[in-house]
C-alpha positions as a printed NumPy array, in Angstrom:
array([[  0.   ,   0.   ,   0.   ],
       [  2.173,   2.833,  -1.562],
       [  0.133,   5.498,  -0.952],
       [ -1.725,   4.849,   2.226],
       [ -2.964,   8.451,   3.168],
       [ -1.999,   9.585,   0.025],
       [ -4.749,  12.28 ,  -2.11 ],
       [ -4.336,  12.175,  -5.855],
       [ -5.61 ,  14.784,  -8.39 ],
       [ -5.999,  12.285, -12.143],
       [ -6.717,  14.326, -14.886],
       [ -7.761,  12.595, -18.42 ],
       [ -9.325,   9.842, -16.064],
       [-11.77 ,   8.715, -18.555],
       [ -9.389,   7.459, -21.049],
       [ -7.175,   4.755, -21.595],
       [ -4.099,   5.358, -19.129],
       [ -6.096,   7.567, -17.026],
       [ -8.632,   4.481, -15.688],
       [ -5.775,   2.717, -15.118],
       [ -3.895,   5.129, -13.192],
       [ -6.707,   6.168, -11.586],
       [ -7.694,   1.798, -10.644],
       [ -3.487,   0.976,  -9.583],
       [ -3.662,   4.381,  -7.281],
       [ -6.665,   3.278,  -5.399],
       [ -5.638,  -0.704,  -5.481],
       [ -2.741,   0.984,  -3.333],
       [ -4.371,   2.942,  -0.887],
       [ -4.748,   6.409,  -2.399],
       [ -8.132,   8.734,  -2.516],
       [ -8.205,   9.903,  -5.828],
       [ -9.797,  12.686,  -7.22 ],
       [-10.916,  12.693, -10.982],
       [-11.304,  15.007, -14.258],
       [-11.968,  14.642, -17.504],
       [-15.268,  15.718, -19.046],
       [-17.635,  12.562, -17.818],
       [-16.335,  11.277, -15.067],
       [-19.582,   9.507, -14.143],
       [-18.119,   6.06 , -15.371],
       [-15.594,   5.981, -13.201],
       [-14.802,   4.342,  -9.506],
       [-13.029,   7.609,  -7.505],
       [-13.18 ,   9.25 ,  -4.029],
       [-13.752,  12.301,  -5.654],
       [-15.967,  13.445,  -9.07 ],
       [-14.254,  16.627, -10.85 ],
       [-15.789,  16.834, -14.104],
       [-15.408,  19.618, -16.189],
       [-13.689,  21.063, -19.546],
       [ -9.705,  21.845, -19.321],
       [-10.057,  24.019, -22.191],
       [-11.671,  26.604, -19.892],
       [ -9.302,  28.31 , -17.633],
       [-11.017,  28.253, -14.752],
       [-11.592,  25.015, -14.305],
       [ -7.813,  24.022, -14.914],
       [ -6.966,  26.638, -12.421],
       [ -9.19 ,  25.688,  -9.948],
       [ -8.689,  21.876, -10.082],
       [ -5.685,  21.727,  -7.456],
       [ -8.005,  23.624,  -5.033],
       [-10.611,  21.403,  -5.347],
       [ -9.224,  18.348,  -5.394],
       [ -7.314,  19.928,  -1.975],
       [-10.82 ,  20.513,  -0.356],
       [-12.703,  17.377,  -1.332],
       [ -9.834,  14.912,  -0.282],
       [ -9.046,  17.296,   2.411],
       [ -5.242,  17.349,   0.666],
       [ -3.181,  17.138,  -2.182],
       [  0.195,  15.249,  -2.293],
       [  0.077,  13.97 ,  -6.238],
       [ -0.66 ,  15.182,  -9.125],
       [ -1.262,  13.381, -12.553],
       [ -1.365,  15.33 , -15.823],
       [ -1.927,  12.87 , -17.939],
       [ -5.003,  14.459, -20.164],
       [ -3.853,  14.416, -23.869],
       [ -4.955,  14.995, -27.543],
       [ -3.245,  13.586, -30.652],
       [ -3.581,  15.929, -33.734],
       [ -2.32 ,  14.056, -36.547],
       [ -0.74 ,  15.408, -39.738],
       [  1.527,  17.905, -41.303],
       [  2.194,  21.174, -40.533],
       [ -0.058,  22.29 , -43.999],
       [ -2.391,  19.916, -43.067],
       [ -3.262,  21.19 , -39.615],
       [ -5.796,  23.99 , -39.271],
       [ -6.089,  26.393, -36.923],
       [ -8.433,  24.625, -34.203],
       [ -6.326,  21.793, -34.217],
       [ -3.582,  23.81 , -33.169],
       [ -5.627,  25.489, -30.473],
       [ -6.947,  22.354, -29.171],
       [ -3.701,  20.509, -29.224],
       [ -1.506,  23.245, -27.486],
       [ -4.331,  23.678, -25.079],
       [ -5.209,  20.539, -23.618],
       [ -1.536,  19.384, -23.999],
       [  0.698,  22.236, -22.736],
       [ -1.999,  25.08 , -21.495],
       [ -3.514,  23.055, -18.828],
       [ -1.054,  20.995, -17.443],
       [  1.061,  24.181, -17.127],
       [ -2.036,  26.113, -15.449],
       [ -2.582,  22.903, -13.411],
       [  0.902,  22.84 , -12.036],
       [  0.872,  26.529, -11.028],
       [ -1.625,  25.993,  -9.083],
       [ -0.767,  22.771,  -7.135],
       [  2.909,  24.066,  -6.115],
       [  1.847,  26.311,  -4.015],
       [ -0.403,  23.372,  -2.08 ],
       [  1.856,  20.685,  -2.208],
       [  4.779,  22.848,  -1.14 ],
       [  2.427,  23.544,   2.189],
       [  2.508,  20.48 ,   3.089],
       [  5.882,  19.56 ,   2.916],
       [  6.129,  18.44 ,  -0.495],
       [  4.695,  15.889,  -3.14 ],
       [  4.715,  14.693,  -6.651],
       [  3.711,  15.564, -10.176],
       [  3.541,  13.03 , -12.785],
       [  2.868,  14.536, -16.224],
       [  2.28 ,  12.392, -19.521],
       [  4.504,  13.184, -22.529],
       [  5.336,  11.241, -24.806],
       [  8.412,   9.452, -27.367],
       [  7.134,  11.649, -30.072],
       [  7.789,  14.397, -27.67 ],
       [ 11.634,  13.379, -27.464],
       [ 12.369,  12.744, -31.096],
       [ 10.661,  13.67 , -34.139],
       [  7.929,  11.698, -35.492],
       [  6.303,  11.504, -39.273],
       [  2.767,  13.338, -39.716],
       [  2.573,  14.397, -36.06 ],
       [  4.338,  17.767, -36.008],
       [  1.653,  19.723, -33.774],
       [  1.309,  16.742, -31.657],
       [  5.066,  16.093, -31.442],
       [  5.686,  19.951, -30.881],
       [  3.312,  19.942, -27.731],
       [  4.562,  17.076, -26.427],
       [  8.061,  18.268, -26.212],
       [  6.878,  21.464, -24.507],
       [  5.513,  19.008, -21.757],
       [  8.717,  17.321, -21.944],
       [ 10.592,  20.521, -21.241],
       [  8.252,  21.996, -18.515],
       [  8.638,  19.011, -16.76 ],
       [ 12.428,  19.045, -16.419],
       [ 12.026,  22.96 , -15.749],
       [  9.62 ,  22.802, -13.069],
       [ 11.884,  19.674, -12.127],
       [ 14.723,  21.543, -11.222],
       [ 12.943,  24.933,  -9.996],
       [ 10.638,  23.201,  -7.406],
       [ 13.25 ,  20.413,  -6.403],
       [ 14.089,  22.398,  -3.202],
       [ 10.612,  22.558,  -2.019],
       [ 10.685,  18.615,  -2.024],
       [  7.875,  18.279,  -4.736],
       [  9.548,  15.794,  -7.469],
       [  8.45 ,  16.315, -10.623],
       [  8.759,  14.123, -13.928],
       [  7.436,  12.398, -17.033],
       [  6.464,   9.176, -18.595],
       [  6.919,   9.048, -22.355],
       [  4.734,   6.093, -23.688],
       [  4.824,   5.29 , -27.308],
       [  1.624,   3.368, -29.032],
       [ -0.611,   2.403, -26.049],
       [ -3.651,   0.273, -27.044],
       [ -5.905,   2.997, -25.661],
       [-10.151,   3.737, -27.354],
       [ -8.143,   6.927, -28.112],
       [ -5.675,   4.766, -30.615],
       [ -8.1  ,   2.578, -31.709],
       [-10.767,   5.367, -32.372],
       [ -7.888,   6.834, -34.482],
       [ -7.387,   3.41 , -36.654],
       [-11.559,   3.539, -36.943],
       [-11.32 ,   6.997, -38.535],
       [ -8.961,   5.853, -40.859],
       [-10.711,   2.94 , -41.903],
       [ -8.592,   0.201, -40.05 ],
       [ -9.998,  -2.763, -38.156],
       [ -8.642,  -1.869, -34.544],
       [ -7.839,  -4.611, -33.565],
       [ -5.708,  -6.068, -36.681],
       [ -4.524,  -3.034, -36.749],
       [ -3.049,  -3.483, -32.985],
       [ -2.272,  -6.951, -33.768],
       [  0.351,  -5.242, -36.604],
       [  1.245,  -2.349, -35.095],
       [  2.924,  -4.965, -31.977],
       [  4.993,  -6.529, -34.761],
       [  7.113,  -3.474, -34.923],
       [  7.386,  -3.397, -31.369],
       [ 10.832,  -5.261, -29.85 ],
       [  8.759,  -6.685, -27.024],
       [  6.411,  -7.721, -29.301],
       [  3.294,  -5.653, -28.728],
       [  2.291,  -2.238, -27.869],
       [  1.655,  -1.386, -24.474],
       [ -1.398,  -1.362, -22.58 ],
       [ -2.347,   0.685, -20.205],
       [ -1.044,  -0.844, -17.052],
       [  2.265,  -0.661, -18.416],
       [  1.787,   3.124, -18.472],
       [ -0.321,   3.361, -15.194],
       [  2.717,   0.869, -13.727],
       [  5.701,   3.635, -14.204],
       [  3.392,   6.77 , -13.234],
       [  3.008,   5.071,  -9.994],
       [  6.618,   4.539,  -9.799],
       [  7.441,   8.122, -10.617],
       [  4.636,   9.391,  -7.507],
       [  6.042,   6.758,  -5.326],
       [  8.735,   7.334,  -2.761],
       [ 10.909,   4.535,  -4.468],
       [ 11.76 ,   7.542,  -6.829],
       [ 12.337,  10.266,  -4.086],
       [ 15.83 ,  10.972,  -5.991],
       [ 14.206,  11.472,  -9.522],
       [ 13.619,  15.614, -10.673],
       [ 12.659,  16.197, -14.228],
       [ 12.909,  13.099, -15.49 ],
       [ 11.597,  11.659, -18.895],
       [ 10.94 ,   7.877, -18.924],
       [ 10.49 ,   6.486, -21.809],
       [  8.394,   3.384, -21.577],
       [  8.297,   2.115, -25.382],
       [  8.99 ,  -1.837, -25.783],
       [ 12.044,  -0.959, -27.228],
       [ 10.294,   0.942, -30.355],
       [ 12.149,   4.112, -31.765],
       [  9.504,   6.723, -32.96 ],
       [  8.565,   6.056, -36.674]])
């Protein structure tokens, strides 16, 4: 039990990763708080639901989560967006959307949970980037280019917030069999789950990850068995390069 007496702010608990961060956090003893925009599927100590596109809602999240749970000592940015395509493909809204949801609100987020976990001695942030974030990736550019803002906050806010004992890093998944990836291959016209079936036989290990394997290393990161780890970015890929 990890996080006995733990409280835990999920954002992006509706998808994929997020339920399963959300599930491994409360297997282990933590009262977990929850956002996304429905939140009424989902098993939690505490219902946040709500838009992260508007800014007061992102800014007020840390506060609330703080008075339901009656505390705050992690923090899991984990909502995302994936805006596929080229540069001259991508409009307007898509950028907007993209650089909202994926940098905007984890950024207004973490400004406001500092100052809370810092009161009580310290804590953890956990923020979800991504491989595509590290390196560059084909027909992702907006995507990629948010995600490597996250990827650079993180080790900023890493190293600036280090002395107030809040850690603060982030796992980098590549594919993650997720509704959000399989929605994707539907829109395209794919069979999902052939289409997972091949996308795992470019994957060293075999397959793509699921989301445990994600949830698995954001626990990690929150836990105390990485009380020496600042701004770091874990990749958690199967041995897959971006491509």
């Amino acid at each position: 039990m990890r996080f006995s007496n733990k409280n835990a702010l999920v954002t992006g608990a509706a998808g994929g990763i997020g339920a399963a961060i959300v599930r491994q956090l409360r297997a282990e003893g933590a009262r977990v708080a929850v956002a996304d925009r429905d939140v009424s599927g989902i098993e939690a100590d505490a219902q946040l639901p709500g838009n992260l596109l508007e800014t007061g809602y992102a800014d007020g999240l840390p506060q609330a989560a703080f008075d339901v749970l009656g505390g705050l000592d992690i923090v899991v940015n984990n909502a995302g967006v994936i805006t596929r395509g080229k540069v001259t493909e991508t409009t307007d809204a898509d950028w907007d959307l993209s650089v909202d949801v994926n940098v905007r609100a984890p950024f207004r987020i973490s400004r406001a949970a500092i100052p809370l976990l810092a009161a009580r001695g310290g804590g953890a942030i956990v923020n979800t980037a991504s491989c595509w974030g590290l390196r560059p990736g084909p027909n992702h550019a907006v995507y990629c280019m948010t995600k490597a803002a996250i990827a650079s906050l993180t080790q900023c806010m890493g190293m600036d917030h280090a002395h107030q004992n809040i850690r603060i890093n982030a796992v980098c998944p590549n594919e993650v069999n997720t509704p959000m990836l399989r929605t994707g291959f539907i829109k395209r016209g794919f069979d999902p789950d052939t289409a997972v079936a091949e996308l795992g036989k470019t994957v060293p290990l075999g397959r793509i990850a699921e989301p445990e394997d994600i949830a698995d290393v954001v626990l990690f990161l929150a836990s105390d068995a990485a009380r020496y780890m600042c701004g770091a970015l874990v990749e958690v890929n199967g041995g897959k390069a971006v491509g």
